[in-house]
BAKOLDO-428478 format. One line per field, with one value per residue: residue in three letters; z, x, y of N, C-alpha, C, O in turn; residue number from 0. Coordinates in steps of 0.001 Angstrom, whole numbers. Atoms other than C-alpha are relative to their C-alpha. Example, Ala and Ser with C-alpha at 12.3 -4.5 7.8 and 13.67 -1.06 7.14 Angstrom:
<recs>
r <- c(ALA, SER)
n_c3 <- c(0, -60)
n_c1 <- c(890, -820)
n_c2 <- c(-1190, -1190)
ca_c3 <- c(7800, 7140)
ca_c1 <- c(12300, 13670)
ca_c2 <- c(-4500, -1060)
c_c3 <- c(0, 730)
c_c1 <- c(900, -770)
c_c2 <- c(1200, 1090)
o_c3 <- c(665, 899)
o_c1 <- c(1936, -261)
o_c2 <- c(1181, 2198)
k <- c(0, 1)
</recs>
This chain:
<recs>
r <- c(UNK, UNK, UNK, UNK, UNK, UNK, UNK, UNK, UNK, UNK, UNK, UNK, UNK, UNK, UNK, UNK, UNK, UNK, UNK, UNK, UNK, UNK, UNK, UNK, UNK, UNK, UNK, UNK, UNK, UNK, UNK, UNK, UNK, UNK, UNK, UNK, UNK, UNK, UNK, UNK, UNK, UNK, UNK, UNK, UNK, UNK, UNK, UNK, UNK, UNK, UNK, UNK, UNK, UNK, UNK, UNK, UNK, UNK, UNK, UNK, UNK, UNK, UNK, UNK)
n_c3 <- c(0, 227, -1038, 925, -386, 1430, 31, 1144, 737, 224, 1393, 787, -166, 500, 1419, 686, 218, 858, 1329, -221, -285, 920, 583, -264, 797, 1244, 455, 20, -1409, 456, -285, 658, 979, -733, 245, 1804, 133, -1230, 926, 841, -739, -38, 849, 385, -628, 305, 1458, 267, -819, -1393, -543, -883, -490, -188, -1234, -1714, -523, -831, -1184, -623, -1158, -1253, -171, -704)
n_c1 <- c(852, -1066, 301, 1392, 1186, -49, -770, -121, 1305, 765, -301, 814, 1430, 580, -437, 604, 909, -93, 628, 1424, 471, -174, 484, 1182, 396, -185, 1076, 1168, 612, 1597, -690, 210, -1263, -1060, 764, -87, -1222, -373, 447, -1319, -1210, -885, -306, -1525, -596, -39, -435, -1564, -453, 295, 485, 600, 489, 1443, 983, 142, 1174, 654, 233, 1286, 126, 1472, -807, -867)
n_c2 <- c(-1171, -1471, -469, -91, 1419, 753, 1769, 860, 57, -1105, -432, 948, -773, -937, 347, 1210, -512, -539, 778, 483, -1976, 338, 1117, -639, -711, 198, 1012, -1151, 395, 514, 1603, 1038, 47, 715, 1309, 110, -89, 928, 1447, -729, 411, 1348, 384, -243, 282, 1705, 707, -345, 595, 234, 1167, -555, 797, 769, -689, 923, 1052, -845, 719, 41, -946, 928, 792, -526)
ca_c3 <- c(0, -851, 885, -714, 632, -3064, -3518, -6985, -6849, -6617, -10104, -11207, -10259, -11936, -15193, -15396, -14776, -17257, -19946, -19062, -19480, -22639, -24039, -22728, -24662, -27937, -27542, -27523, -23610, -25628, -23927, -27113, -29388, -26374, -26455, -30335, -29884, -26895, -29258, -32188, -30361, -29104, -32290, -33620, -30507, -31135, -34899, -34008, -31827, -28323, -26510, -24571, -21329, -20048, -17788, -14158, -12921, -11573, -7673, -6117, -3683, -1651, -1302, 1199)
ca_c1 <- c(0, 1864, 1304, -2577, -4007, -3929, -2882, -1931, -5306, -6865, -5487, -6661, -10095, -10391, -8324, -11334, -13692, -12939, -12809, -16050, -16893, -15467, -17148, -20566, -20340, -19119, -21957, -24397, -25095, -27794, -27502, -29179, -26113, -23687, -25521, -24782, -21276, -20626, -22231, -19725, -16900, -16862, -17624, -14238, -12585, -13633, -12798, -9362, -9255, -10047, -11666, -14838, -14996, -17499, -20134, -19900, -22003, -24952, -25108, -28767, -29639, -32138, -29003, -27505)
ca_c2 <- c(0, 3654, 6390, 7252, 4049, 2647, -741, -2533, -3960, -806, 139, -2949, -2034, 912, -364, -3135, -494, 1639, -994, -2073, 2543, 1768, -1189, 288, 3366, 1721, -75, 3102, 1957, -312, -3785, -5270, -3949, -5003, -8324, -8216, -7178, -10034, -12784, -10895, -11235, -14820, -16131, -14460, -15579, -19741, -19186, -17633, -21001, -20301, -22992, -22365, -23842, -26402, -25076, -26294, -29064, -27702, -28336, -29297, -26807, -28967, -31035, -28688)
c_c3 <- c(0, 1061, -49, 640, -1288, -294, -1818, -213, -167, -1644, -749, -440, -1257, -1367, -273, -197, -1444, -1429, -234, -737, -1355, -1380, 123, -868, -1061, -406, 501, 1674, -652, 651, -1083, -879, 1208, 45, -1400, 307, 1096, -1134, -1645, 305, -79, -933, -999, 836, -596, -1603, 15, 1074, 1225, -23, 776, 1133, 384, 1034, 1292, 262, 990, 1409, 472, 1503, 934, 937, 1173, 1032)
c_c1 <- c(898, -1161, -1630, -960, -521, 865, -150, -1393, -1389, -58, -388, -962, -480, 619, -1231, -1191, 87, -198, -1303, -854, 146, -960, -1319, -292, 157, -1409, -1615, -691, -1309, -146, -887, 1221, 1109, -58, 261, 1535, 773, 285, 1365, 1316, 587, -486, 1181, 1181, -259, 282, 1777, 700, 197, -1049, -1056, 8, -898, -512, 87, -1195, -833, 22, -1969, 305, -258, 1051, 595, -496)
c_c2 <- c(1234, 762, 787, -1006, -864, -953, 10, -299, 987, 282, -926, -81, 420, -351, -867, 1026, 1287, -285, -95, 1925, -293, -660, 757, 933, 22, -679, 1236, 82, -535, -1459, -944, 74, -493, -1522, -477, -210, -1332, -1012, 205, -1037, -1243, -838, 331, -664, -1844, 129, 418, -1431, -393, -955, 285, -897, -441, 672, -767, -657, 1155, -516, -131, 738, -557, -895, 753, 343)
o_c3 <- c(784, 1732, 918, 756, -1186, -364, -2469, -1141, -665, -2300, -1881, -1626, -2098, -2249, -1486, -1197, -2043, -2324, -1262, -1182, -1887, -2463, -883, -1536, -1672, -1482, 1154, 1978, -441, -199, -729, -1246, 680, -47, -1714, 298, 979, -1610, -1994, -6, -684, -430, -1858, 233, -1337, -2203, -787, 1525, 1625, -1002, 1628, 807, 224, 1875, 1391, 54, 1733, 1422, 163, 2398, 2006, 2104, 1710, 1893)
o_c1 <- c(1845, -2132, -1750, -2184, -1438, 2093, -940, -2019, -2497, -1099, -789, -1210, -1183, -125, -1289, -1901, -959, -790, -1853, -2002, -952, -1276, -1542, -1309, -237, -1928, -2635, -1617, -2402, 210, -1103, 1729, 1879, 980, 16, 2027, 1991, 1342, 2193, 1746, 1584, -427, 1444, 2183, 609, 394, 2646, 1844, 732, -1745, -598, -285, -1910, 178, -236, -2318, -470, -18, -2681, 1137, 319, 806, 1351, 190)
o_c2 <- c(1172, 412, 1540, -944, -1679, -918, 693, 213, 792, 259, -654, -298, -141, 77, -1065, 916, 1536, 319, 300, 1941, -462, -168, 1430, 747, 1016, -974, 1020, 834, -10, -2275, -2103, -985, -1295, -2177, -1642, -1339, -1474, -1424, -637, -2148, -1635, -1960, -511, -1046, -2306, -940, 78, -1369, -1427, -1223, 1048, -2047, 241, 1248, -1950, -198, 2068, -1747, 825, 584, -374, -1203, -57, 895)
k <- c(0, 1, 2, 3, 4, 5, 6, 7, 8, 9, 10, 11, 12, 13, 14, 15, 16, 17, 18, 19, 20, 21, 22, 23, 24, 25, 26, 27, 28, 29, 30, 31, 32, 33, 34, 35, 36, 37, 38, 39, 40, 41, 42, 43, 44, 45, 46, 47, 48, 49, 50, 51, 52, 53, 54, 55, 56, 57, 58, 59, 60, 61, 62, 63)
</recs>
């Protein structure tokens, strides 16, 4: 921590938030064109070869 009270993952933070500020207003703040641009995306991402992973087993609630 410096002398601010700002840690490393502070800056992290606000670097993710910003993207996110980013992304939002490329995307008109519409969440059906962000929803467009998502679906976009990771169909470029699995044709450039990424891998999606598998969805986690669901757990039963009742079970707990």
């Amino acid at each position: 921590m410096n002398d601010e009270g700002w840690t490393e993952a502070d800056d992290i933070v606000e670097e993710t938030r910003e993207a996110r500020r980013r992304l939002w207003e490329r995307c008109d703040n519409d969440p059906k064109k962000y929803m467009a641009y998502m679906k976009e995306l990771h169909q470029q991402l699995l044709q450039a070869g990424w891998v999606e992973a598998p969805p986690r087993p669901r757990q039963d609630k009742s079970a707990a």
